[in-house]
C-alpha positions as CSV (number, residue, x, y, z in Angstrom):
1,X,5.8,-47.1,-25.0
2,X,6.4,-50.4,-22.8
3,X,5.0,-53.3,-23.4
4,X,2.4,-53.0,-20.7
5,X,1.5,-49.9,-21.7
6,X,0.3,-51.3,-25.5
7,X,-1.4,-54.7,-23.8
8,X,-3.6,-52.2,-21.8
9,X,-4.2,-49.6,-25.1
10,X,-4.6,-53.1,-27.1
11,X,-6.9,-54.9,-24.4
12,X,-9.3,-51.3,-24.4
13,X,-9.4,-51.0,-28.1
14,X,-10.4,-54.8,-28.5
15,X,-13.4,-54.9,-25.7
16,X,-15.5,-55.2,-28.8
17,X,-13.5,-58.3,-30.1
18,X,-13.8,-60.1,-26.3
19,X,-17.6,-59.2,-26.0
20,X,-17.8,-60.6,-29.7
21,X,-15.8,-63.6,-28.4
22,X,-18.8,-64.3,-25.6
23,X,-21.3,-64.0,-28.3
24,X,-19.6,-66.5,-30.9
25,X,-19.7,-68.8,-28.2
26,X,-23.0,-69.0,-26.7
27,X,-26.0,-69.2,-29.2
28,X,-28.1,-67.9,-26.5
29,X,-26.1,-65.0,-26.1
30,X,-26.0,-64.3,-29.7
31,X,-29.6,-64.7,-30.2
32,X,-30.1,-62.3,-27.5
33,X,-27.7,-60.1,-28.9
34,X,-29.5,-60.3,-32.2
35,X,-32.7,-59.8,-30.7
36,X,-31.9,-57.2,-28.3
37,X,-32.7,-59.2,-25.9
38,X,-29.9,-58.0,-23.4
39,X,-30.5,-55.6,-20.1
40,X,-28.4,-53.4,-19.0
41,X,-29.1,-52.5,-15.4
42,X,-27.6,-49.4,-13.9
43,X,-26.5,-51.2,-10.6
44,X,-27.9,-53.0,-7.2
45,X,-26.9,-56.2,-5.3
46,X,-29.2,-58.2,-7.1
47,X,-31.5,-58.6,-10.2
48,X,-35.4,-58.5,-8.8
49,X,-38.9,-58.9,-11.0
50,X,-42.0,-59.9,-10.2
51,X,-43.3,-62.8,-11.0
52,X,-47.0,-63.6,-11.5
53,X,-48.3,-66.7,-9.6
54,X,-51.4,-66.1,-9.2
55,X,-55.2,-64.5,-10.8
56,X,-57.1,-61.2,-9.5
57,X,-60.5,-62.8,-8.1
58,X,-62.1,-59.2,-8.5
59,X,-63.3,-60.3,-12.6
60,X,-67.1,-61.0,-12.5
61,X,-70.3,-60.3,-15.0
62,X,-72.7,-58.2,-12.7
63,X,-76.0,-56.4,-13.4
64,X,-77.8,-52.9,-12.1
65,X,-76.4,-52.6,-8.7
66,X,-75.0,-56.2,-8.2
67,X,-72.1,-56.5,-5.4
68,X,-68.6,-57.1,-7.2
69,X,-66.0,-58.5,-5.4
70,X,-63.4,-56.9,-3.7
71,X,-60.9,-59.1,-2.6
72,X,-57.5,-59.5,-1.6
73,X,-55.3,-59.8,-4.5
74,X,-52.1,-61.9,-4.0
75,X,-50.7,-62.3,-7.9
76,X,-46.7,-61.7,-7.6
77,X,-44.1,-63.3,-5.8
78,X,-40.7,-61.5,-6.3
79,X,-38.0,-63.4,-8.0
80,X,-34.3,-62.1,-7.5
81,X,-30.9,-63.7,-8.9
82,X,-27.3,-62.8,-7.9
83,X,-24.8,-61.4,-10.3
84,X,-21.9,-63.6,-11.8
85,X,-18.2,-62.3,-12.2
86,X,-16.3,-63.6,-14.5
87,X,-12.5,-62.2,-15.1
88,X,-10.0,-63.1,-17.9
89,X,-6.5,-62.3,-16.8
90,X,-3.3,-60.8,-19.1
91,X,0.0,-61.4,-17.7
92,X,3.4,-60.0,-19.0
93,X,6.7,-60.4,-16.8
94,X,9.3,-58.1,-16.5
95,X,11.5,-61.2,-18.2
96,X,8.7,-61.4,-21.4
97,X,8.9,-57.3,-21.6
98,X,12.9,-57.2,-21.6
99,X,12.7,-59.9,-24.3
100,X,9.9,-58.6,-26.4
101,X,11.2,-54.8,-27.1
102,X,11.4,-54.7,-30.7
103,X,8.3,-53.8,-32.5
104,X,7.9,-57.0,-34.2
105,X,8.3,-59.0,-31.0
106,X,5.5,-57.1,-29.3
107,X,3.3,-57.3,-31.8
108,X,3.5,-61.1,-31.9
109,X,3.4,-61.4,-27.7
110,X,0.4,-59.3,-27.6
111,X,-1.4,-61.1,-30.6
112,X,-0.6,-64.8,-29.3
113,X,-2.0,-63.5,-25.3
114,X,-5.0,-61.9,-27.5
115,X,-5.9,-64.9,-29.3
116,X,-5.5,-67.1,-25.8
117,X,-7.8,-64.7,-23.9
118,X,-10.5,-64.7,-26.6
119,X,-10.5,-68.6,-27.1
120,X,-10.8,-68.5,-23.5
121,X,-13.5,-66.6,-23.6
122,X,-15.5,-68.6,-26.1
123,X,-14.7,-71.9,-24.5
124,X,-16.0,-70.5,-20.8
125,X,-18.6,-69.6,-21.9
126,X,-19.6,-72.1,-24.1
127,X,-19.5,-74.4,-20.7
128,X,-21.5,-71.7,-18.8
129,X,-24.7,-71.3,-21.0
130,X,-25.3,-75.3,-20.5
131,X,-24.4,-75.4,-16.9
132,X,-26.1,-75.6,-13.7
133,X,-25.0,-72.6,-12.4
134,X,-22.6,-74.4,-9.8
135,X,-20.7,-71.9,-7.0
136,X,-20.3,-68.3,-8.5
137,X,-20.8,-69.6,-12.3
138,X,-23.9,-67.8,-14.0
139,X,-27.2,-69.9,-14.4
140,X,-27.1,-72.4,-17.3
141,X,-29.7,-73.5,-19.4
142,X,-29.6,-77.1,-16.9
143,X,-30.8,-74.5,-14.0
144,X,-33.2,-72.4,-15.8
145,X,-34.7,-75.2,-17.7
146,X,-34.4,-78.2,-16.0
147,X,-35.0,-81.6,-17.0
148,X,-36.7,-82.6,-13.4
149,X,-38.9,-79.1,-13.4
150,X,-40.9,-80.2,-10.4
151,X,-37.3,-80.1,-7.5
152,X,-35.5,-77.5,-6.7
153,X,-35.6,-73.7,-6.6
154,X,-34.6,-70.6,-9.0
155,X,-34.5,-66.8,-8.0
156,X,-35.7,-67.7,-4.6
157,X,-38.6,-69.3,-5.6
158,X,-39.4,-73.3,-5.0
159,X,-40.2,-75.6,-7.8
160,X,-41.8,-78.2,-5.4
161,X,-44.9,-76.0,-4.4
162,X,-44.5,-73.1,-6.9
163,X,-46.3,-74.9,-9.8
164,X,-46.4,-71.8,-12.4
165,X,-42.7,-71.4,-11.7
166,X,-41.9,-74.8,-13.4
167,X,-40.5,-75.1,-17.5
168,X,-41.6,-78.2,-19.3
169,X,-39.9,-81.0,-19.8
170,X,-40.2,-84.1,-22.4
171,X,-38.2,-87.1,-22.1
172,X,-39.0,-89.4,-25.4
173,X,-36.1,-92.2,-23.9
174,X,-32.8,-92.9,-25.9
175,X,-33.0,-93.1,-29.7
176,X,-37.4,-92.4,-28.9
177,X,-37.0,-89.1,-31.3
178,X,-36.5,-89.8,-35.0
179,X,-36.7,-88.4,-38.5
180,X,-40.6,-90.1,-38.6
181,X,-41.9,-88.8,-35.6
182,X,-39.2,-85.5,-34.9
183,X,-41.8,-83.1,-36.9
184,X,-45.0,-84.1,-35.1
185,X,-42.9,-83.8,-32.0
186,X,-41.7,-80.5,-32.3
187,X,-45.4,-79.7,-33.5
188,X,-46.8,-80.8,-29.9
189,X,-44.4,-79.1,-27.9
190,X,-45.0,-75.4,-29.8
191,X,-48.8,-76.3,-29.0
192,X,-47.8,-76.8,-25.6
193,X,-46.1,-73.3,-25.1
194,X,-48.2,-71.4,-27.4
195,X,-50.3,-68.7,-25.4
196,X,-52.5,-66.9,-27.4
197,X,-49.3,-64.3,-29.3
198,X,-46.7,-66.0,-26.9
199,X,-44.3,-69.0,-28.3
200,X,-40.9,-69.7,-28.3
201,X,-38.5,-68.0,-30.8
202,X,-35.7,-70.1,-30.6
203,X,-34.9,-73.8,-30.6
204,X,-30.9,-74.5,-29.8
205,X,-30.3,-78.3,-30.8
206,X,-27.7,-80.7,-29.9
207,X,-25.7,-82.4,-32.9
208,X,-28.0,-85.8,-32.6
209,X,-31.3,-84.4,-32.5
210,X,-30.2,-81.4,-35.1
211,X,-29.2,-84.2,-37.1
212,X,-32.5,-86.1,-37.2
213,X,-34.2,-82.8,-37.8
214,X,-32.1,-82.5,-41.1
215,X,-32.7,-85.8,-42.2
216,X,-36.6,-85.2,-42.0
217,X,-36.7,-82.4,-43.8
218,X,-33.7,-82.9,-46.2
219,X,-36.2,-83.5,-49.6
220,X,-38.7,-80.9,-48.3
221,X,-38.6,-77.1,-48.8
222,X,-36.6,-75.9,-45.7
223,X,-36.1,-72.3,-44.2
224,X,-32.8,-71.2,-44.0
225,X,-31.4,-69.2,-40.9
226,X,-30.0,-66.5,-43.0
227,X,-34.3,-65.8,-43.7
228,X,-35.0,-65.7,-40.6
229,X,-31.9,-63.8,-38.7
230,X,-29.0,-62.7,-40.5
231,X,-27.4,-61.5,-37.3
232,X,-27.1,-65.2,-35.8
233,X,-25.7,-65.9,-39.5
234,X,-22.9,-63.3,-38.9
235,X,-21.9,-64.5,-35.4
236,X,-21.4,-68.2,-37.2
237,X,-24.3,-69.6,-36.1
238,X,-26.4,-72.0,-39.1
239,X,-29.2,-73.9,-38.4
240,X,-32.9,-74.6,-40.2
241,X,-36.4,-73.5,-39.7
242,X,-39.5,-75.2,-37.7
243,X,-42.8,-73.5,-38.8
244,X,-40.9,-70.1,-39.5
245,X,-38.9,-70.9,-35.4
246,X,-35.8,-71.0,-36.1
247,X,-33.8,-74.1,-35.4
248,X,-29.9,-73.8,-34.1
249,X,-27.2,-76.5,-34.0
250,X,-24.2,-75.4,-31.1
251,X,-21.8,-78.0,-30.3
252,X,-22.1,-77.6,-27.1
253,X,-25.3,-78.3,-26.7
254,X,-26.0,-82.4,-25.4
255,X,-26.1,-84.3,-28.3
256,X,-29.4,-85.8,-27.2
257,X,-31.1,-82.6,-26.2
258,X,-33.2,-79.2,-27.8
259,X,-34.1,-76.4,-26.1
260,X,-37.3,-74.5,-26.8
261,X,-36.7,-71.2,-25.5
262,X,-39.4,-67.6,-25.6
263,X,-36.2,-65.2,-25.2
264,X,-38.6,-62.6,-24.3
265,X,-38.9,-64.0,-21.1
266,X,-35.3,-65.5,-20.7
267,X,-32.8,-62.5,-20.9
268,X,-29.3,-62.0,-20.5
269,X,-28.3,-59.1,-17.6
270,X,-25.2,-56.8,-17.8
271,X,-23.8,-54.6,-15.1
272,X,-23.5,-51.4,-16.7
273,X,-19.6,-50.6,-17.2
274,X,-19.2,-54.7,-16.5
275,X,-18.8,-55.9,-19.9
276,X,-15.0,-56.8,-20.3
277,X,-14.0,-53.9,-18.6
278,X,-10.0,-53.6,-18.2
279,X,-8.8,-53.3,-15.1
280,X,-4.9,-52.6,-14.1
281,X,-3.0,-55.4,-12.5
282,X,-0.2,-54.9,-9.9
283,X,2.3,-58.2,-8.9
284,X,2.7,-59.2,-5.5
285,X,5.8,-57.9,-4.0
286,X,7.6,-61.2,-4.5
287,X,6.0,-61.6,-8.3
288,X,8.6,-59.5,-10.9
289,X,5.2,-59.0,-13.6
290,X,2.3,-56.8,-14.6
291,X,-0.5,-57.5,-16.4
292,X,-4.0,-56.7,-17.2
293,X,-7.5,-58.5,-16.4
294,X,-11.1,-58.1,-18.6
295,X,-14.2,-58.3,-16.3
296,X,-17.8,-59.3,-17.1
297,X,-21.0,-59.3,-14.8
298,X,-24.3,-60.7,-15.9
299,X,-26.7,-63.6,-14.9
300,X,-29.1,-65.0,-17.0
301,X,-32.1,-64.8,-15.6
302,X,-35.7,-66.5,-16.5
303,X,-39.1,-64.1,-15.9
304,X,-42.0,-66.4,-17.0
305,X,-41.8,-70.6,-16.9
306,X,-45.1,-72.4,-17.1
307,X,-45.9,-73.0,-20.8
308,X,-42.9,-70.9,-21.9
309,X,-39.8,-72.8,-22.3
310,X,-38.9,-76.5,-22.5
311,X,-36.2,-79.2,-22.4
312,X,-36.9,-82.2,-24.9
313,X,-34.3,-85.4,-24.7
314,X,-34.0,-88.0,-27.2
């Protein structure tokens, strides 16, 4: 068997490694993984939901034979994102192949351009979850929860008139957020996005404010991750509790920032058959190589903003 032949058997049988890879590196990917919180849609140009922005007028008390009102509903607006592509690419020259016959030599090729395409992997989309969802990158937490919620648009939708379509945003100044005052603030913002059974689930935390957190609590009785979700826990992911929410540290996150986040209504999309699929590789006529490339297509999209997720910065 050439060499080409086992990157392409070793690149299928490891599409559950590379999805794993994403997973490690994103805490919101992971939490949605943990929490099923990941569609799968069967195919389209887009991703499309309605979106409610407004009440049905029709809800009165009446009497006998009262007149109830019958008028014109207007309550959705349609929300729709574009997919993102994202390819990782494996190549192999015809020089590397002719070098690399022995078994031993292949196996150490193929497990040095495995580990580089994973790491890759992590490190992308490490960058991508806290992005702004720039050119063909997918939407980042700086898009889909802003720290300016009032400019812009998202999904087609503008944040300047569209008030319900707006995340909340706290801003307590540099060094405004410490371990005094980080419980009480944590407390205000869950009041704020708490709708009757609707709150967030999951808080990611940068290293400064995760820090702070820890030192508040750090002589109190504190709630482990591992209680709350072992499968965050087995992905690598360690963090505290908040009033049974649980609280996660990722390096990537800004130092000075924490994201409240209802993942019910903030979802991660997957193009079914997308998800590090392998895909053959021909060279260019001038180009004496093969190779192999892993594709992924998502988005992450957000449903539901007022009083449902927030940015805090301290």
């Amino acid at each position: 068997m050439t060499i080409e032949a086992v990157l392409h058997t070793t690149l299928e049988n490891s599409r559950r490694k590379l999805i794993q890879a994403s997973a490690k590196s994103n805490a919101l990917v992971a939490w949605a993984l943990s929490k099923k919180r990941i569609e799968v849609e069967d195919g389209g140009k887009d991703i499309t939901n309605p979106l409610l922005v407004g009440r049905n007028p029709n809800v009165q008390s009446y009497e006998y034979y009262g007149q109830l009102s019958v008028a014109q509903t207007t309550e959705f607006d349609k929300v729709t994102y574009g997919w993102s592509r994202i390819a990782g690419t494996s190549i192999i020259s015809a020089q590397e192949e002719d070098e690399n016959r022995g078994p031993n030599a292949v196996t150490k090729i193929l497990a040095g351009k495995m580990q580089a395409l994973d790491e890759s992997i992590q490190e992308k989309f490490s960058q991508y979850l806290y992005g702004a969802g720039a050119g063909t990158d997918p939407n980042g937490l700086s898009a889909l929860i802003p720290d300016d919620p009032t400019t812009g648009s998202l999904g087609g939708i503008s944040r300047v008139t569209e008030s319900q379509w707006r995340t909340s945003s706290y801003d307590f100044g540099s060094g405004g957020i410490t371990s005094a005052n980080i419980e009480e603030a944590f407390d205000d913002v869950c009041l704020d996005l708490k709708q009757k059974s609707e709150k967030p689930d999951l808080i990611l935390a940068g290293r400064d404010i995760y820090r702070t957190y820890r030192a508040a609590v750090r002589d109190k009785l504190v709630i482990n991750l591992s209680d709350l979700n072992k499968g965050m826990v087995d992905l690598g992911f360690t963090g505290v509790g908040h009033n049974s929410t649980p609280i996660v540290y990722d390096e990537d996150c800004p130092v000075n920032k924490v994201y409240f986040i209802n993942s019910k209504y903030l979802r991660m999309h997957l193009l079914k058959g997308v998800n590090m699929r392998v895909k053959k590789l021909s060279s260019a006529w001038n180009q004496d190589a093969t190779g192999r490339r892993v594709v992924w297509q998502g988005q992450f999209c957000l449903w539901k903003a007022h009083r449902t997720h927030a940015v805090v910065a301290g």
